[in-house]
C-alpha positions as CSV (number, residue, x, y, z in Angstrom):
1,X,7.5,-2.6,14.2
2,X,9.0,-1.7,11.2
3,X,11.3,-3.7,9.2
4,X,14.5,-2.8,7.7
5,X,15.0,-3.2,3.6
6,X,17.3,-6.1,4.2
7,X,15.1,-8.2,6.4
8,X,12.3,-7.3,3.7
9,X,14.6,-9.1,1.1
10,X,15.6,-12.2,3.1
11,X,12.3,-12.7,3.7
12,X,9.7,-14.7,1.6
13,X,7.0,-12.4,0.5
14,X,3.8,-13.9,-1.1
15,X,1.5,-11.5,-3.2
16,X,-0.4,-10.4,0.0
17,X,2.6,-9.5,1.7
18,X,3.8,-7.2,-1.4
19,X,0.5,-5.2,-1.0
20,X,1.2,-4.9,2.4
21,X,4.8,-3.8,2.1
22,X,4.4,-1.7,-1.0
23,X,1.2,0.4,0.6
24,X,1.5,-0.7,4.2
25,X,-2.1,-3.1,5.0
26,X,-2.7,-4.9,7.7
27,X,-3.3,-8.4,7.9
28,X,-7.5,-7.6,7.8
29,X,-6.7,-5.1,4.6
30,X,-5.3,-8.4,2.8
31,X,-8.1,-10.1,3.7
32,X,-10.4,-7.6,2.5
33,X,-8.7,-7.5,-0.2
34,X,-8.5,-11.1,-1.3
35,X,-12.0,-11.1,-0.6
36,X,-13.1,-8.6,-3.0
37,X,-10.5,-10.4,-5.6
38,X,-12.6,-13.7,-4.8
39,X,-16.0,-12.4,-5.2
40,X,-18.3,-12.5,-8.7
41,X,-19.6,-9.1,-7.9
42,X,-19.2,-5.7,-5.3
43,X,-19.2,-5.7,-2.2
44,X,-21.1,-3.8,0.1
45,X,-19.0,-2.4,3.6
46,X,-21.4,-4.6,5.4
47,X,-21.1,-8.1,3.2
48,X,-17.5,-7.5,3.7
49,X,-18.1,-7.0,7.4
50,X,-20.3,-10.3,7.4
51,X,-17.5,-12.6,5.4
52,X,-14.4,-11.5,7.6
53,X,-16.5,-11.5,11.0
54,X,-15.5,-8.1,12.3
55,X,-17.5,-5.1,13.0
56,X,-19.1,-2.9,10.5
57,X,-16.7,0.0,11.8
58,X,-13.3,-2.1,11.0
59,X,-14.7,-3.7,8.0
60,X,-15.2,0.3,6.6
61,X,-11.5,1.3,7.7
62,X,-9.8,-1.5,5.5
63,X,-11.8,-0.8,2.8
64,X,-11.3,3.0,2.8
65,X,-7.1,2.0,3.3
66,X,-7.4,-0.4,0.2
67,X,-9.6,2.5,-1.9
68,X,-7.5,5.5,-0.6
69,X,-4.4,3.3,-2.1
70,X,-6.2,2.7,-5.3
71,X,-6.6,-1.3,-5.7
72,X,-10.3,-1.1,-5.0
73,X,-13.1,0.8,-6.5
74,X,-16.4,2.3,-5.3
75,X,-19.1,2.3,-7.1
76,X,-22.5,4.0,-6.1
77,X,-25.9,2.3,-6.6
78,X,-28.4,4.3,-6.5
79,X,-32.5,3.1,-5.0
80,X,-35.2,3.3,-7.2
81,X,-36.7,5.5,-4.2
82,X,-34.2,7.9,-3.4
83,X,-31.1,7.2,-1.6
84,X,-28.0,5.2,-2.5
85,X,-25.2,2.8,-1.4
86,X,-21.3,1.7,-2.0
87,X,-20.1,-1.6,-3.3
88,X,-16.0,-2.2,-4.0
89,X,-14.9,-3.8,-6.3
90,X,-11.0,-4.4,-7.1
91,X,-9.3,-3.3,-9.3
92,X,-7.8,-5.8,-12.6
93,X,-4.4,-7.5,-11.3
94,X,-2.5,-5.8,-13.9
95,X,-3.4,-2.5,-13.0
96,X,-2.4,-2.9,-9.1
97,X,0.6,-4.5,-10.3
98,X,1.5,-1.7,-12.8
99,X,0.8,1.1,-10.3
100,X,3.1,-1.1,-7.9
101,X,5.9,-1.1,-10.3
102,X,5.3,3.0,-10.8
103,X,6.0,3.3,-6.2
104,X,8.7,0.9,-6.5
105,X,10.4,2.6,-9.2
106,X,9.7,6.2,-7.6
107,X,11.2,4.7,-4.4
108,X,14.4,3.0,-6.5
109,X,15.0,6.7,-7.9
110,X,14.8,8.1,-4.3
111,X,16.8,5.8,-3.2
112,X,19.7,6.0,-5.8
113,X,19.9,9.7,-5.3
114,X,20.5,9.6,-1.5
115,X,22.9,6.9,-1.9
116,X,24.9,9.2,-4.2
117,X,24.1,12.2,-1.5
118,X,25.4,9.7,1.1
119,X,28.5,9.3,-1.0
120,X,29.3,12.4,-1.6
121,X,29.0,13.8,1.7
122,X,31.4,10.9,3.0
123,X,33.6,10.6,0.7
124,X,37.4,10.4,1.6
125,X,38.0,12.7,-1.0
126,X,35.8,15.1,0.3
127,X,37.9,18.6,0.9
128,X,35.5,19.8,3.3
129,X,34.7,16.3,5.2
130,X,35.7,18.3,8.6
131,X,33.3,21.2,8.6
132,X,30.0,20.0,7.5
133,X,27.7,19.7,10.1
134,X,26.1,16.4,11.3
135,X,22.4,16.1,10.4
136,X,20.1,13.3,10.1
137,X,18.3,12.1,7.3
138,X,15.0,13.8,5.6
């Protein structure tokens, strides 16, 4: 269910939760996460599947959410005899936290402009208050 801003704000987030607020993880995406954060090499799908106890299939959905978002890498190794494989790796801290800062301050200029939208469509001052229609936010 989702949350409103406010209750986001009164809440304590830790640095898990601000990956999942900022690009919307589940609880197993975290893990994953904190996982590959934890671990002295990359991963493969199925040593990530092993280490959380889940099924191969669930394992590879978290890690595609975390890569599509861009805090983990892939990385193909290639066999000697033909054929290849995926390990993930995560990204450096400082990069997810600087492409973090870049959504958050995307949102905050969103934000600020429909604020001033909201103002000026319901301002008192407003000459023409009484004949725009009623519509619901984009």
């Amino acid at each position: 269910m989702a949350t409103s801003v406010r209750e986001d704000l009164e809440r304590d987030l830790g640095c898990l939760d601000l990956l999942g607020c900022v690009h919307g993880f589940n609880e197993r995406d975290q893990m994953a996460f904190q996982l590959l954060q934890q671990a002295e090499r990359g991963l493969t799908v199925d040593d990530i599947a092993d280490r959380l106890d889940c099924e191969r299939s669930t394992a590879y959905r978290s890690v595609s959410r975390l890569h599509e978002a861009g805090v983990v890498v892939q990385e193909q190794i290639n066999y000697d005899s033909g054929g290849y494989y995926y390990v993930y790796c995560p990204r450096t801290p400082e990069e997810v936290a600087h492409d973090m800062q870049r959504l958050l301050n995307d949102w905050y200029a969103d934000i600020g402009q429909l604020i001033h939208e909201f103002e000026d469509r319901y301002s008192r001052d407003s000459d023409d208050k009484e004949n725009q229609p009623l519509q619901s936010c984009p």
